[in-house]
Every structure is written in C-alpha cells, then in structure tokens.
C-alpha positions as CSV (number, residue, x, y, z in Angstrom):
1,X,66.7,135.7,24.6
2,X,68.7,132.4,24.5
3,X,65.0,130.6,25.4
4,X,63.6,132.7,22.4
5,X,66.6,131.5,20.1
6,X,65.9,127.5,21.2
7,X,62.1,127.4,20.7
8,X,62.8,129.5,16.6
9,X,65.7,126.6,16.7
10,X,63.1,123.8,17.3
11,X,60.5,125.1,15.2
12,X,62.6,125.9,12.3
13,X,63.9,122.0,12.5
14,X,60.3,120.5,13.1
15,X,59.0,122.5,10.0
16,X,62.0,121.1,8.0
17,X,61.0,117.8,9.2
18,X,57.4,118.1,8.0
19,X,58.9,119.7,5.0
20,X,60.6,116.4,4.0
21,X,57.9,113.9,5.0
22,X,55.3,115.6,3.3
23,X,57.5,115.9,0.0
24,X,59.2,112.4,0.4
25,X,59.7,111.3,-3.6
26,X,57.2,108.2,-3.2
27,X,59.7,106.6,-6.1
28,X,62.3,106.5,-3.4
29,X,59.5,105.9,-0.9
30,X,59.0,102.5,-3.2
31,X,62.6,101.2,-3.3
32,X,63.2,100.8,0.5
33,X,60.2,99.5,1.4
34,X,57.9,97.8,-1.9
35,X,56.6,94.3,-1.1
36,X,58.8,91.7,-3.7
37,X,55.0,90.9,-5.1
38,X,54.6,94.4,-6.2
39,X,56.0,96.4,-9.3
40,X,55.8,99.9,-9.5
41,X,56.8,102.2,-12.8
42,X,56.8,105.5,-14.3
43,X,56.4,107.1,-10.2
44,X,56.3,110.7,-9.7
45,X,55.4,112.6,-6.6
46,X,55.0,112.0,-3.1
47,X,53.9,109.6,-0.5
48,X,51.3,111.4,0.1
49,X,50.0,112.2,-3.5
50,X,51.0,111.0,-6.5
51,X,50.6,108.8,-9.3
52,X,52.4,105.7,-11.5
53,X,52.2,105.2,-15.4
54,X,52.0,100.8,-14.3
55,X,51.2,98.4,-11.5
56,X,51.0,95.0,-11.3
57,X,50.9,92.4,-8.6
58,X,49.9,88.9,-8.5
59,X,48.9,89.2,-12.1
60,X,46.7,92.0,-11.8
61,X,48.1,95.1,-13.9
62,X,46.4,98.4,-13.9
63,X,47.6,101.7,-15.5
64,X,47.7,105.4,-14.7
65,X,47.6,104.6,-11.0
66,X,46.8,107.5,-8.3
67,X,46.7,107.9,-4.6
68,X,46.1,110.2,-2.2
69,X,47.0,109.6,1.5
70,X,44.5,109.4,4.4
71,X,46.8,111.0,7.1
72,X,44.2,110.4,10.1
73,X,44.9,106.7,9.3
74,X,48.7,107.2,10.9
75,X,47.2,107.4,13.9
76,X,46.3,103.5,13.7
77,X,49.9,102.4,12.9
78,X,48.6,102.3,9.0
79,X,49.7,104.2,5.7
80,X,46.1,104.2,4.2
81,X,45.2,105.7,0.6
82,X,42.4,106.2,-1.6
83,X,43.6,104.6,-4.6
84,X,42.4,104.5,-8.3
85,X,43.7,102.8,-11.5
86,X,43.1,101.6,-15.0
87,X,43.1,98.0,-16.1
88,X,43.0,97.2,-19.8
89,X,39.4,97.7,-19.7
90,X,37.2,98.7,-16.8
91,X,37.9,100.5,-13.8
92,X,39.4,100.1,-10.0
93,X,38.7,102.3,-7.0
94,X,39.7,101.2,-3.3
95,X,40.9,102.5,0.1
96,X,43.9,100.7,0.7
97,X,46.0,100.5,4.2
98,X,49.6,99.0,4.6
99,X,49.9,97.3,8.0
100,X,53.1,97.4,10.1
101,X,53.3,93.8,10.0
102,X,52.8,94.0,5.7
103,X,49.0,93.1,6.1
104,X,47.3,95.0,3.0
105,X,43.9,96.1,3.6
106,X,41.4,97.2,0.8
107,X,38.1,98.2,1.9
108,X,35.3,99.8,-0.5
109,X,36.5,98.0,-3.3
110,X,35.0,98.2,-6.4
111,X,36.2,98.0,-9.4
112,X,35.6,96.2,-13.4
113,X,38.5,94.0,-14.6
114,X,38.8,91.6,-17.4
115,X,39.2,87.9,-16.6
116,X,42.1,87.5,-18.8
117,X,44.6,89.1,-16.0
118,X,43.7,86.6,-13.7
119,X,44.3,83.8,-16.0
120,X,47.8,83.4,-15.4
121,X,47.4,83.4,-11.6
122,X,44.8,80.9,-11.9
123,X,46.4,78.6,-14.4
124,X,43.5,78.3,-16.8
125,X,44.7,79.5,-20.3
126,X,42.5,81.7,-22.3
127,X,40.2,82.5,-19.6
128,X,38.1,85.4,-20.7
129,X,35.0,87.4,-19.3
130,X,34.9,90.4,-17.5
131,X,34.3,90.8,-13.7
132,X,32.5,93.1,-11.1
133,X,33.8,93.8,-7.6
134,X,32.1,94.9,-4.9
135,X,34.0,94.7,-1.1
136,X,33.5,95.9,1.9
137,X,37.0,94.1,3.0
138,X,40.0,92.0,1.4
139,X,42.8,91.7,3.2
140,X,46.4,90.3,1.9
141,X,49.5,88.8,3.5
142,X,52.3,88.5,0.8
143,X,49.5,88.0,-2.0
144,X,47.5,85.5,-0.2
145,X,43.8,86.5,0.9
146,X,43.5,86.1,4.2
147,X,40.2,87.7,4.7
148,X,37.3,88.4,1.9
149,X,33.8,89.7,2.7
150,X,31.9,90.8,-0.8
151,X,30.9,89.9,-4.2
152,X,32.1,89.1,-7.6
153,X,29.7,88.7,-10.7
154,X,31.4,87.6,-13.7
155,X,29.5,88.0,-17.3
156,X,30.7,86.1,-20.5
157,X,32.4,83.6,-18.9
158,X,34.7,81.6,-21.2
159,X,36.8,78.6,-19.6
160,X,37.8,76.9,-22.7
161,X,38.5,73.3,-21.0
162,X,35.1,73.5,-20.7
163,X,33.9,75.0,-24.1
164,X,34.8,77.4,-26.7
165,X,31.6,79.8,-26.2
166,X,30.8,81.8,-23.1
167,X,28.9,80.1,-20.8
168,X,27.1,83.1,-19.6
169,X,27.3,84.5,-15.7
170,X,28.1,83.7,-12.5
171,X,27.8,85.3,-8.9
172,X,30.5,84.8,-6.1
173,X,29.5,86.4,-2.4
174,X,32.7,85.6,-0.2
175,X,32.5,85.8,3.8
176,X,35.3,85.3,6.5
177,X,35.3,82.9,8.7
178,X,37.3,81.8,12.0
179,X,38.8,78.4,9.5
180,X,39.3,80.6,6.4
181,X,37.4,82.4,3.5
182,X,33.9,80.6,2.6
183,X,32.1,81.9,-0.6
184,X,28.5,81.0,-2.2
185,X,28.2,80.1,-5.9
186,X,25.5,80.6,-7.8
187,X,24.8,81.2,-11.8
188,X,23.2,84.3,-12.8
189,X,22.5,83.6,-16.5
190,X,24.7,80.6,-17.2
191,X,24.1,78.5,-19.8
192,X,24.9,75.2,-16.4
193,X,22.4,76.1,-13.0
194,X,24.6,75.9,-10.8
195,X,24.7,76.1,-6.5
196,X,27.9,75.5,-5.1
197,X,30.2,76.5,-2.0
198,X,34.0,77.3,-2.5
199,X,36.4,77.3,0.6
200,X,39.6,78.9,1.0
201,X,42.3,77.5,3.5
202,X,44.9,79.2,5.2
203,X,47.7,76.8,3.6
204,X,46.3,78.1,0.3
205,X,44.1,75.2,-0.7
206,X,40.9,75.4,-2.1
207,X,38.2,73.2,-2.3
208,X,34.7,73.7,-4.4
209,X,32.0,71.8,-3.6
210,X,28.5,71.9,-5.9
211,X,25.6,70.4,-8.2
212,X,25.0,71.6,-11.5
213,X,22.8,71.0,-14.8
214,X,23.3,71.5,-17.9
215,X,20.4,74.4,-19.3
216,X,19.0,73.4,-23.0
217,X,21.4,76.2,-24.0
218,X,24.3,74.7,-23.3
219,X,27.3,73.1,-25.8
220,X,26.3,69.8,-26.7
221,X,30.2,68.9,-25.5
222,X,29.7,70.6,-22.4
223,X,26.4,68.8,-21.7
224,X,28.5,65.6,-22.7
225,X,31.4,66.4,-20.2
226,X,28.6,67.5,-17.1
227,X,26.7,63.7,-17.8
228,X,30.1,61.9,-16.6
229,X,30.1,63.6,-13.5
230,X,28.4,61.6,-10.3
231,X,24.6,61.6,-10.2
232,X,24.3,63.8,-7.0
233,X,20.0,63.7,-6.5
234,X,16.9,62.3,-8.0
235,X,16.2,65.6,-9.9
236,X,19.2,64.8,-12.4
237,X,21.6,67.1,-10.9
238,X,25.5,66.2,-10.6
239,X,28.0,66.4,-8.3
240,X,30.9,68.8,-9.1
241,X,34.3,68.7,-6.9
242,X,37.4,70.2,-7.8
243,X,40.6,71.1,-5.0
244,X,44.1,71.8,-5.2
245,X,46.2,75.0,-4.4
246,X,46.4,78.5,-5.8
C-alpha cells in the first residue's frame, strides 16, 4: 500500500510538472530570458504556442507574430519553433531554434519584406524596394550573422545617394565559409550590369568588391557618378569598392 501511495505521489507531482511547462505564460517566459536585441509586445499564451501583436529586432519589425514549438528539437539542447509574422507589407515564415549558448538559428526562411526596415540598420536613408528571401540557414549571435547560405532578390531598388528613381533588381546568393560569410552579386534587371562579390567578416566588416556599367536606361547622374569610378577592363567596365562595418 505505502509503494502504491509513493508511485500516485510521483505521478500526481510529474503531471503537475508537465502541467506547468506546457502552460508556462510565454510573456513571463520573455522577461527572464529575452535577448536585449529583441522586443516583444502584446504576448499571450504559452511557450509552446502562442502569438504577439509586435516584434522587432535589429530593425526588422513584424506584426501579429505566431509560433508553435517543435518539442522533438529539446532533445538537441534547442527551443525550436515554426514561426510566422507580418511585416508592413509582405510576408515571413521560418523555423527558428534558440541555442544554449544564445546562437539563433533560422532555417527554411522565406519571407517578403520591404527595404525600408532595413534602412536604419544599414544607414542609408530612404532606402526603398522590396525583398525576397529564400534560406536554407542564417544563424545569429547577438544580431550579428554568423552563418548565411541562400538568396536575396531585391526589385525596385531605390538608394537615393545614387538616384532618385529605382534602379531596377538585384540578386544576392550568400554561402558560409571557414573566414566568414561570402555572397555573389549580380543584377537581374538593373538599370547598372553589375557582377560583384560581397564579404562578411567576423569583426563585422564588410567589404564589396565589383565592375559595373551603366545600361542606356540609367539616370544621366547616375551614369555621371559610375564614369568617375576607376576604369577596371578594356570593355569600359568600372571598378566599384566600398568597406566599412555594419
């Protein structure tokens, strides 16, 4: 009988246990334990399912977030989701995977987002456009890519240092490598051809690398601004090389 008594004891205390992990409020779930990058509002449910009226982080703001845990992923030492949001136009749609060590991991990435939210972060004002992503894997250590292997197509690109008008599209295909994250550049139907190679360093320098000419369809003051640049080749096209940090 007192055997009998112990193992209803234990499993009465190991169901209240699962009881409060699986209905742990993921707003309070979000106080103890949210990255400083990351803001979180309007939270209801759990960790394991719920949803948030705003998120932003590192300039990118979505609405009417949702996730749903993968609990097979615990088994890894990761809290993995399927996550989906709302940016101000467009779409996003991810798996997503918090590592012990604060590693973020999205994989199957895809999503539509508007240039503009990424203006701020990368310090051009009035950037505009919109922008397609398609990623097997990005990976994050407090905000800073650390490993990117997909593609980014932008259409109506408009950098207004450059010129007032969109300068049509662009292609981005981004690998990892053992010395950091090394994309391809290439325009789609940009009004400059374009063929270039963009590196990303650990210590969170860049450096872009390419040769461009100007298409008879591009600004006159933007075909002015690309015949300063350094004659790279016999076949008119010029050298373009930009760095700094991000």
């Amino acid at each position: 009988m007192i055997q009998r008594n112990r193992s209803l004891t234990l499993l009465a205390v190991l169901t209240l246990v699962f009881a409060l992990v699986i209905t742990f409020p993921a707003r309070i779930a979000y106080q103890w334990a949210s990255p400083p990058y990351m803001k979180l509002s309007g939270i209801q449910g759990t960790i394991w399912s719920g949803n948030a009226r705003e998120f932003s982080t590192n300039g990118v703001y979505l609405r009417d977030l949702t996730w749903r845990m993968r609990p097979l992923e615990l088994f890894t030492g990761k809290a993995a989701y399927d996550i989906s949001g709302s940016p101000v136009s467009g779409f996003f749609e991810s798996e997503i995977a918090l590592g012990l060590g604060g590693t973020l991991t999205l994989k199957n990435l895809s999503a539509s987002l508007p240039l503009q939210m990424f203006a701020g972060a990368a310090n051009i004002a009035g950037l505009s456009g919109a922008a397609s992503l398609q990623f097997e894997r990005l990976e994050l250590e407090s905000g800073r890519p650390t490993a990117m292997d997909g593609t980014v197509d932008v259409a109506n690109l408009v950098v207004p240092i450059l010129s007032s008008s969109s300068i049509g599209g662009y292609r981005a295909e981004f690998f990892t490598q053992n010395n950091g994250i090394v994309a391809s550049v290439e325009d789609t139907d940009g009004v400059i051809d374009l063929a270039g190679s963009l590196q990303l360093n650990a210590d969170k320098s860049y450096a872009f690398l390419g040769q461009v000419v100007a298409k008879p369809s591009a600004p006159e003051g933007l075909q002015r601004q690309i015949r300063f640049l350094p004659v790279a080749n016999d076949r008119g096209q010029h050298e373009l090389r930009l760095e700094g940090s991000y």
